[in-house]
Each structure stands twice: as structure tokens, then as C-alpha cells.
N, C-alpha and C positions, 0 to 999 in steps of 0.2 A: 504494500500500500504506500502511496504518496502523501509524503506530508503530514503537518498538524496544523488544528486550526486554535491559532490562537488571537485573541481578541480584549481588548480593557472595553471593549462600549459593546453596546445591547448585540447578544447574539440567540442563537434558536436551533432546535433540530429539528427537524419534520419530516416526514413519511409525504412522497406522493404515491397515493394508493387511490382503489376504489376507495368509498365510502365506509367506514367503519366506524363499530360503537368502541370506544375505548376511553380509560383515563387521559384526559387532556385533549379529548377530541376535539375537530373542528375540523370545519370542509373549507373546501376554495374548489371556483369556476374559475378555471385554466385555458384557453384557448382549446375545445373542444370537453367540455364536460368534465377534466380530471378534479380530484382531488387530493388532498393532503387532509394529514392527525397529526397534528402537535405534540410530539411527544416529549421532548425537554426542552426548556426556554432558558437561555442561561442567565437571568436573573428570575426566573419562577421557581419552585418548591423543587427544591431537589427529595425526592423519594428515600428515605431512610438518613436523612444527614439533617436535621432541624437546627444544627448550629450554622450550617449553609445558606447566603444571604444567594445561592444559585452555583453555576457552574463558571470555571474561571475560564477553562478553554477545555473543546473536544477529539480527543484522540479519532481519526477519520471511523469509521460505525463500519459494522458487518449487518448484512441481512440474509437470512436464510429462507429456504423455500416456501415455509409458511409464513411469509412476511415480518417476522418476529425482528426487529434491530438491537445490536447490542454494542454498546462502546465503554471504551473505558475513556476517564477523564478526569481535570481538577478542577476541587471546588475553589469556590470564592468562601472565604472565612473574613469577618470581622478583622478589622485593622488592628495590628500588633497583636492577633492570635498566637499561640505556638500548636495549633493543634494540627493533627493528620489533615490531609488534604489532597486523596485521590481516592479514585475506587471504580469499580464496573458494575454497570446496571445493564440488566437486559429483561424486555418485552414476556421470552417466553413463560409461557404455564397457564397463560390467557388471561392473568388480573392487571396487566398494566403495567408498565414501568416499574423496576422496582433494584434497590442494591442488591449486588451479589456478592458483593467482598469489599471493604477498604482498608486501605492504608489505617496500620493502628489497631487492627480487630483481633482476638484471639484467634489463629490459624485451625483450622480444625486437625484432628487424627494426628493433635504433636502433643507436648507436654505444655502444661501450664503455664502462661507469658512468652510464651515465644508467641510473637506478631508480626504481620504481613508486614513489609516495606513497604516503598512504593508500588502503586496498582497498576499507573500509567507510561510505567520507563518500557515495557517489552509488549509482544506483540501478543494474544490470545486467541484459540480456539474456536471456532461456535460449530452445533451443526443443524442440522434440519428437525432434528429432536429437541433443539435447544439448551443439550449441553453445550456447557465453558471448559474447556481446557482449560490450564496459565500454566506457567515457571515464574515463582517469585520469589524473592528473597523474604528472609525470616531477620529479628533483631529480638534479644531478651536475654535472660542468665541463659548460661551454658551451650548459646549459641555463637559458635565462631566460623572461622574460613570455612574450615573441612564438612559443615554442617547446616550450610546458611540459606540452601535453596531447596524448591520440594515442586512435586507437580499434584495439582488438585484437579479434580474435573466436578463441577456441579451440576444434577441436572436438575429440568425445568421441576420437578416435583420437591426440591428442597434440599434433596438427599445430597453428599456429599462424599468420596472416597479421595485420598490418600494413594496418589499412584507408584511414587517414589520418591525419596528424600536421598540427600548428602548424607553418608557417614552410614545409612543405613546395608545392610547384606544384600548383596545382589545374588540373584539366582544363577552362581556360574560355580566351579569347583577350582580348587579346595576349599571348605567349608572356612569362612574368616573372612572373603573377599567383600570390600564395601562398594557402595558407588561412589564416584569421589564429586567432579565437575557434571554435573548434567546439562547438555546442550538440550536447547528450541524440541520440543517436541511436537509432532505430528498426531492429527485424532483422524479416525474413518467415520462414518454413518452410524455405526450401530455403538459410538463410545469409546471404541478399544485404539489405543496410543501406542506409538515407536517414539523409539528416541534413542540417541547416541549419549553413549557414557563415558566416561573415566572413571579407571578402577584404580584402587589401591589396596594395599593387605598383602599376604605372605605371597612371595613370590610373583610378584607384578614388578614390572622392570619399562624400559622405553618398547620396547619389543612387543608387548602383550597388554599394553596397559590401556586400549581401547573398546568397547564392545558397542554394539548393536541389540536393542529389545526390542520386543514386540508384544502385544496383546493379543495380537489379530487370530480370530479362531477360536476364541476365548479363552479360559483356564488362566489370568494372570501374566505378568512378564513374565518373557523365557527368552534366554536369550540364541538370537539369531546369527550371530557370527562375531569373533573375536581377534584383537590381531594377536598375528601368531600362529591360529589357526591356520591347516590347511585350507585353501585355498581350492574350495569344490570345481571340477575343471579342467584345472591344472595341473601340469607334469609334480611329481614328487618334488619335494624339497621345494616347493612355493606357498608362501604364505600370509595373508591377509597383513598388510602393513600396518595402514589408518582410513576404517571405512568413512565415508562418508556420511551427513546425516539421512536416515532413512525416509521410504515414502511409505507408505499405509492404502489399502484398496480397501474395497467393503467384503471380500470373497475369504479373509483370512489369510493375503497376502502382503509381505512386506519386499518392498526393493532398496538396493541401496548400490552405487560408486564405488568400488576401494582402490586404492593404490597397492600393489604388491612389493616383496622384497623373497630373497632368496636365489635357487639356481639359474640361473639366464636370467635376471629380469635388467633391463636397460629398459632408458628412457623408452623407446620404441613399443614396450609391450606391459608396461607398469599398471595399467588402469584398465579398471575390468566392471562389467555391471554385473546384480544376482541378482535373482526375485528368489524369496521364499513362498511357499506356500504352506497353511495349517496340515501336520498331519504330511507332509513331504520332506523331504532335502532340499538344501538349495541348491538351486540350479542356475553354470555361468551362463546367461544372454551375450553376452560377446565380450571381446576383448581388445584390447589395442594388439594389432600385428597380427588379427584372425584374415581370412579373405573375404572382401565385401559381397556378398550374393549377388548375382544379376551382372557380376562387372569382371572383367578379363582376370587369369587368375593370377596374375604379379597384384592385382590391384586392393588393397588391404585397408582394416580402419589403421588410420595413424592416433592424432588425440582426439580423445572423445572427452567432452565437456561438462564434467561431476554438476554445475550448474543448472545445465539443461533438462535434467532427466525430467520426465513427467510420468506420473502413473495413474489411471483412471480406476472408477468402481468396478471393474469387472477385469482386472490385473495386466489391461495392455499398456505397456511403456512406449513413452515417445522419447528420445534425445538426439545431442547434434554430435556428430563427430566428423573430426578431416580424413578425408581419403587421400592417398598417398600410392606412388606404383605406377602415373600413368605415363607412355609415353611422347615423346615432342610430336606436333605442336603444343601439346594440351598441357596446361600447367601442370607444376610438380604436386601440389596440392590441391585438393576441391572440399568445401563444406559442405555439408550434407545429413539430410534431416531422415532419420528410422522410425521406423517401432515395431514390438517383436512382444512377446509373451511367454510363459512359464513351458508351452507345448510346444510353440513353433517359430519355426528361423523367423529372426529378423528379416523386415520388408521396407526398401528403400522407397521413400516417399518424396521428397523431391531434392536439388543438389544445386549447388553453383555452377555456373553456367549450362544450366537448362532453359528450355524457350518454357513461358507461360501463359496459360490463358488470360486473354485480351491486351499483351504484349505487342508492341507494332514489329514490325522484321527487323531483328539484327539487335534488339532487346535480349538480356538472360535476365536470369537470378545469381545477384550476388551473394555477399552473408547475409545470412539466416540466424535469428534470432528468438528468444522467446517462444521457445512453441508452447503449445498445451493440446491435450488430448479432452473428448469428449465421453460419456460413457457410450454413446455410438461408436465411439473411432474414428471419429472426424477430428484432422488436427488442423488446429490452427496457427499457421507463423508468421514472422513478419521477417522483411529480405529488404536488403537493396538491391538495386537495378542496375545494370551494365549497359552501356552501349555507344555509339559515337554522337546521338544523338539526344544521351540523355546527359542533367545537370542537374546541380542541387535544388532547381524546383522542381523534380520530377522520379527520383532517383531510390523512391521509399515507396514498400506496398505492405497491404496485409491480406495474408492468402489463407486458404483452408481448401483442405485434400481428404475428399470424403473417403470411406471404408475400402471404394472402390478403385481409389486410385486417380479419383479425376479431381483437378484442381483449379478452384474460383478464385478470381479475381475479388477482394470485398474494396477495396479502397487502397488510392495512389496519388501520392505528392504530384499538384498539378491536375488532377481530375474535377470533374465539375462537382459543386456538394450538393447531394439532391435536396432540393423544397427550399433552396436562396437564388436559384437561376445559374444560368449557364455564365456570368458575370464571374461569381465565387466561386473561388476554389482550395483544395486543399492545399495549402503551403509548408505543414508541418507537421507528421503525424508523429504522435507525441507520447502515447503508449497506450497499449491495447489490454485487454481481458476476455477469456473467451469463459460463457458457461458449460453449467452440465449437459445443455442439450447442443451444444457446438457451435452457439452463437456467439458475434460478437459485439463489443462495444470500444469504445475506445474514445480518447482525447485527441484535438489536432488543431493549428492553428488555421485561419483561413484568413483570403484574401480577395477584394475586388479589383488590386491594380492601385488602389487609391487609399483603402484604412485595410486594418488588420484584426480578427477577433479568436477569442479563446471559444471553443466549442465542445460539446459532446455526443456522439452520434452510437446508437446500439442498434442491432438487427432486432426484427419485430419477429412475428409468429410464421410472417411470407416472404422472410429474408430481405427483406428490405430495409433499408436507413431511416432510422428516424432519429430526429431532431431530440435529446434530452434536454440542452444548458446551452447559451450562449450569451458572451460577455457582450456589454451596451443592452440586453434587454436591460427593462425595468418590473419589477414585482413587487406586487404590494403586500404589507406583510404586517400589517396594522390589525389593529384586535377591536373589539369591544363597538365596530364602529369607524373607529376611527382613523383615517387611511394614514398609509406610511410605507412610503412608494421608496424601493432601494436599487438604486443601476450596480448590476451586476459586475464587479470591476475585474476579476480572475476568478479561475475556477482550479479544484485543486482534484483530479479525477483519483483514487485510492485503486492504482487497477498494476497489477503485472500482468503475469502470463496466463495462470490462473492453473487451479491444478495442483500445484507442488505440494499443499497438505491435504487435497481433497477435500474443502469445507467451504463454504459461501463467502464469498468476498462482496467486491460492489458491483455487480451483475449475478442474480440468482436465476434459475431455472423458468420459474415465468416471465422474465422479462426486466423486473425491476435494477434500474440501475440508482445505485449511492453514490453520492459526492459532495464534495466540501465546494463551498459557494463565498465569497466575500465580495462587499460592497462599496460604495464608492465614498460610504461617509464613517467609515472604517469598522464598520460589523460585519458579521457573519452568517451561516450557517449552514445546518449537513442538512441535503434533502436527498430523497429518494426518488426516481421520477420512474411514472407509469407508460412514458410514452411509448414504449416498446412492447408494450405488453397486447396491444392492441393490433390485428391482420395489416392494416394498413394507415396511414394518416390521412383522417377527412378534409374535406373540401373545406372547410371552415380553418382547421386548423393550417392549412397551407398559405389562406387565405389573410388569416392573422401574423402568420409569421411574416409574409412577405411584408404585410404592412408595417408590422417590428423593426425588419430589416432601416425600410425607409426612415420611418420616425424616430427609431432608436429609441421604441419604447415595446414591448412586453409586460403587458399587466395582469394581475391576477389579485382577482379582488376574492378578500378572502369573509367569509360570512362562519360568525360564530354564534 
């Protein structure tokens, strides 16, 4: 995710949704019938913090399938307080807004006064269930270095477990081994976390002092690969060096990167991917120095990028890696985008200098970026462009390559942006998100030749663009009545690639895109927009926006 918003004057969060009944509700007539729910105001009633005169600023919010948003954030406290001052609320359980943990709280499933840190320094969890993940630090007696972080998962019915702490016993042998540093973890659908560890205790050394867990499958951590370990795969005498942090599917499957060390490993063939599966072994999916499928046989992966891996709910992996092997004219290296599964070889998907759909002649693809995989198998990436005729207005795309192998064009630097006229156009694409159903969304800047604006556009139900956010509209955002019209000064889109922990970002499965919004008289706020949620955009709203464009106003009168 992009950014935080932070803000000293009047800021707000809001849901654009259908119409719903909820705490803090309120509709608004949007250029075609949408709505918004006010769900926190950052000088209104913070939910569980009554010494809160509101919130100080909002960490960018997650929404998950069943509309539910969740953020973490800091309060506004009284002048010269010393008190706690962060925490996460989230929507799920269906009562409304409400805290889920702050800064200062007794931690739960620890010992007496050991208390949460900060809520707001790292990143958390959410899923379509409406658990919370987090990794956060602890402070109290008896809490120091070796013991100071833990991962909690909450879910929406209140209940709360204790996934793994510092200092505590890891499920590896010989019986003594603790977990020492715990890295960022990963949650699937149904609850169940990976994560990469550091161990310490008898006989841990730089050699072995890595592991990999999983839940996936149920039955608790177990762990999935260690360094040191062999190296499933591979020739004898190779062995797992420093995995990488893992990915989590919903099938009971975990994947993960490692670097190897041992007999023959050289730069050349060090980096390898596994997918485990519950109730399986792990299994290598390729390796630097295997030969590339499909491609002459000197032709081989070179580096393959621990970065890019992606894993969807149903255990196919997408990543990028250099191919290496070819002969003159053809460069020494090429980029190149895969995905492959626990059963079956890796399948090339597309590569640097390949021709593409709606490419004019003598166009390729250059690097390749960011992909994400769909739970269909449609992946989505983004590339630059090659050719004699192209240049830095032109030179950036975002593509998706359905299950079948065939590859769309969605948006390119220099393209007209649908529903501003053939006038505007894309001047800057700025970064993308794809969902669970293979759609996409994404940031970019645009241009008529003349001004220049910040925008947001996401694919609808019939693959088409629609309009979410754009800088110079005007929105009204007044309460009680009384109007209070704010021009939209930058927009702050919360989006990667999407994929890498398997859990909703700011693009969820029906359509709704999140995003941080600031204005021109120095406030804020996160909204959620439903414009994509709908087949196509109506006559009216095309009609409206065109008018926006010209007046450089966008209004949305909000009725409460």
C-alpha cells in the first residue's frame, strides 16, 4: 500500500457503497445514484477511545469482500497528554465500527502487563471473514529484545488466539529451539498464517538459523523448510541457505524463494522456488540454471526475482525471472513472466521482447513488473514498451494473460482515457492492483496537452474502465445540511500488485476500490468508490463527468 494520510484540519473516512444501514450512516447522490457510510470522521467519536477528541491521521484502510473496512490509525489526545495513541478498528461482525486492539492495552495469551506498542508502525492482515492478523511489539516487566514481538489474529466474533511469540518453542527438533526475530506474516481465507522465523537455542548457528511455518491445512505451525535442510530437488549435498518470506493459498498450500548453498551452487543456480502442500512434501517448481520449457535447450532460467512471486487460492504461482542461453542477434538476457503449480511444469506467459496485443509493428515488451495472479489464473503485469517509435509518453502498459494464454491490452502511457474524450490521455501510469476475480485498477496521471491530473480508473463487471477519483473535481462533504465543497488536490491510491498475502487490499472482488483523497484546503480523506462495481457507466454519469472535466467541479451533495 501507498502512503499515509496525514492531516492537522478536519479529515473523514467513508465507504462508497450501495446504501446501507450502519453506525455513522449517511448516503450521498454521486453522479449516477452512488452512495457513501460515514464510517470515521476524524474529529467524531472514535469507537472504544472516549479520551479521543477523534483521529489524528489514517493509516490507508483495507476492504474485504463483504464490504467490511479496516484500518489502523492515530488518535488525537488532549494537549500535553502522555497517553497511548494508536490502535485498529474494523467494520467486521456486522455492529459497526469498533476497536480491535490499541497501543497500551493488555496483549492477550501473554503474561500480565506486557502491552501492545505501537498499532500503527506495520502493516496488518484482514480477510473476507474479517479476521486481523498483526506482528507487534510488546513493552512491560520481563519483556526485552529476545521476546518483544508476537502475532495475534482476531476474529470478527471477538475470539482471539496467540499465533507465535519471540522466545517462545518452535515446533522444529531438538526439543529447546525458540523462535527468535519473527518476520511480516502472511494469512489465507480460512485464518491459517506462514511466516518466516529466526531461531535460536542448542545448536543453531548462521547455517540453520532460518525456518519457514505454516498453518495451512490446519493442525497449528509446523514447520515447512529450514536452512540447512536439504534442499527437496536437488543433487545431494544442497541445502536451503535463507528462505525467503513465504506465501499462503486457501488449499493448504504454502510457497516460498530460497537461496541455496552447498555442492555446485554458484551464482548461476543459487535460487530456487517450493510450494508445499498439507499432507505432501515439498516440491522444487524450478530453479535458476533448470531449462526454460517451450525454449531451445541451451536456453535456461538465469535470476529469478524472490520479489515477484505471487500465489493465488487455488496454489498457482506466478513470478518473473531472466532467461539466459540465447543466441546472436537476440540478447544475452530476456525477462520473463511464468506460473506453474505443485502438479505441473511451469508455463511461460509472456517475455521481453514479445509482440503484444494492440501493439502497432515493431513494438515489444520490455520489463515486466509486478504481476499478480487471479484465483482464475489470469495474470496481470505491467511492462515497458520497446521500439523506434516509442518514448517516455508512451513506453508503459498494463497487460493480463488469461488461463488461456491470450493477452489484453488494459491501459498505455499515451492512450486515450475512456469517459474524458479523445483530448486526454494517459501520461503516467502510476501503479496498479489486480483482484480476486483478475480485474484491474490502478493510478495514473493524465493529460490534455494543456493541464495535468491525478486519477483512478478500475475495470467494472464488463471489463471496462471506469472512472473512480480525479484531482480538480470538487465534492461536497458537508453534514447536517450544510454544504462544504472540497477540490480534490492529490490522491494517494494504496495499491501494489496484489496477491502476495492473499487478502483484500484496495480493490476487493466486487468491484470496490479504497483510496486516500486530500484536498485543497489541507484535509482529507479515505473513500471507497463503487464505480466499478456496476456493468457499465451511465449516460448521466458520463455526462456529469464530462461536465467536471470542463468546470472543474465534481459535486456530491451528501444528505444525512
Amino acid at each position: 500500500m501507498l502512503g499515509m494520510l496525514h492531516t492537522t484540519s478536519r479529515s473523514a473516512l467513508f465507504i462508497l457503497l450501495p446504501a446501507l444501514a450502519c453506525t455513522y450512516s449517511a448516503s450521498i447522490s454521486w453522479a449516477g445514484d452512488s452512495h457513501i457510510r460515514l464510517v470515521a470522521d476524524a474529529f467524531g467519536t472514535v469507537p472504544g477511545a472516549t479520551d479521543a477528541s477523534g483521529w489524528q491521521f489514517f493509516e490507508p484502510p483495507v476492504i474485504n469482500d463483504s464490504g467490511d473496512v479496516a484500518f489502523a490509525a492515530a488518535l488525537r489526545l488532549p494537549a500535553g497528554s502522555s497517553s497511548i495513541d494508536s490502535g485498529i478498528w474494523s467494520e467486521a461482525g456486522g455492529s459497526g465500527l469498533k476497536l480491535v486492539a490499541r497501543e497500551g492495552d493488555q496483549a492477550p495469551a501473554v503474561a500480565d502487563g506486557h502491552r501492545f506498542k505501537a498499532m500503527n508502525a506495520r502493516p496488518f492482515l484482514f480477510n473476507s471473514d474479517g479476521a486481523l492478523t498483526f506482528r507487534r511489539g510488546l513493552s512491560g516487566a520481563g519483556v526485552n529484545f529476545a521476546n518483544d514481538a508476537a502475532y495475534w489474529t482476531y476474529l470478527s466474533d471477538g475470539t482471539v488466539r496467540l499465533v507465535a511469540r519471540e522466545d517462545e518453542l518452535a515446533p522444529v527438533t531438538p526439543a529447546g529451539i525458540k523462535f527468535g526475530i519473527l518476520e511480516e506474516p502472511v494469512m489465507n481465507h480460512a485464518g491459517e498464517v506462514a511466516f518466516k522465523a529466526w531461531l535460536n537455542g542448542p545448536g543453531v548457528d548462521s547455517s540453520n538459523i532460518f525456518g519457514v511455518f505454516s498453518e495451512a491445512g490446519g493442525g497449528g505451525s509446523g514447520l515447512v523448510a529450514r536452512a540447512g535442510q536439504s534442499a527437496e530437488g536437488t543433487p545431494a549435498g544442497v541445502v536451503f541457505q535463507e528462505p525467503f518470506d513465504p506465501l499462503i493459498d486457501d488449499l493448504g498450500g504454502t510457497a516460498f524463494v530460497s537461496t541455496l548453498a552447498g555442492t555446485g551452487i554458484v551464482t548461476e543456480n543459487d535460487h530456487g522456488i517450493w510450494l508445499h502442500k498439507a499432507a505432501s512434501s515439498l516440491r522444487l517448481v524450478t530453479r535458476e540454471g533448470d531449462h526454460a520449457p517451450g525454449f531451445a535447450p541451451a536456453v535456461s532460467f538465469g535470476e529469478i526475482s524472490p520479489t515477484s512471486l505471487r500465489l493465488n487460492g487455488n496454489g498457482q504461482l506466478a513470478f518473473v525471472a531472466s532467461l539466459t542461453g540465447f543466441t546472436a542477434p537476440d540478447p544475452l538476457t530476456r525477462q520473463s513472466l511464468w506460473t506453474g503449480t505443485y502438479e505441473e511444469q511451469v508455463r511461460f506467459v509472456a517475455g521481453e521482447g514479445d509482440p503484444g496485443a494492440g501493439l502497432d509493428a515493431g513494438e515489444l515488451l520490455g520489463i515486466i513488473f509486478s504481476p499478480a495472479i487471479s484465483d482464475s489464473g489470469d495474470v496481470v503485469f505491467g511492462s515497458l514498451i520497446t521500439g523506434t517509435e516509442v518514448s517516455v509518453q508512451n513506453d508503459k502498459a498494463i497487460w493480463r494473460s488469461d488461463a488461456n494464454g491470450e493477452l489484453q491490452l488494459i491501459a498505455r502511457e499515451g492512450q486515450a482515457v475512456p469517459g474524458l474524450g479523445n483530448e486526454w490521455q494517459y501520461s503516467g501510469l502510476l501503479s496498479h492492483i489486480a483482484n480476486s476475480a483478475g480485474r484491474v485498477a490502478f493510478k495514473a496521471s493524465v493529460t490534455d496537452g494543456q493541464s495535468s491530473r491525478l486519477g483512478i480508473w478500475a475495470e467494472n463487471t464488463a471489463g471496462q474502465l471506469a472512472l473512480v477519483a480525479l484531482t480538480g473535481a470538487e465534492i461536497d462533504v458537508g453534514s447536517g445540511g450544510a454544504e462544504d465543497l472540497r477540490t480534490v488536490s492529490t490522491l494517494f491510491f494504496p495499491a501494489g500488485a496484489g496477491f502476495s498475502s492473499r487478502l483484500p487490499g484496495s480493490f476487493n472482488t466486487p468491484g470496490q476500490v479504497v483510496f486516500d483523497a486530500r484536498f485543497t484546503n489541507g484535509s482529507g480523506a479515505i473513500l471507497v468508490s463503487n464505480a466499478a462495481t456496476v456493468p457499465e457507466p451511465t449516460s448521466l454519469w458520463l455526462l456529469v463527468l464530462a461536465l467536471s472535466i470542463v468546470s472543474h467541479r465534481l459535486r456530491a451533495t451528501l444528505r444525512v
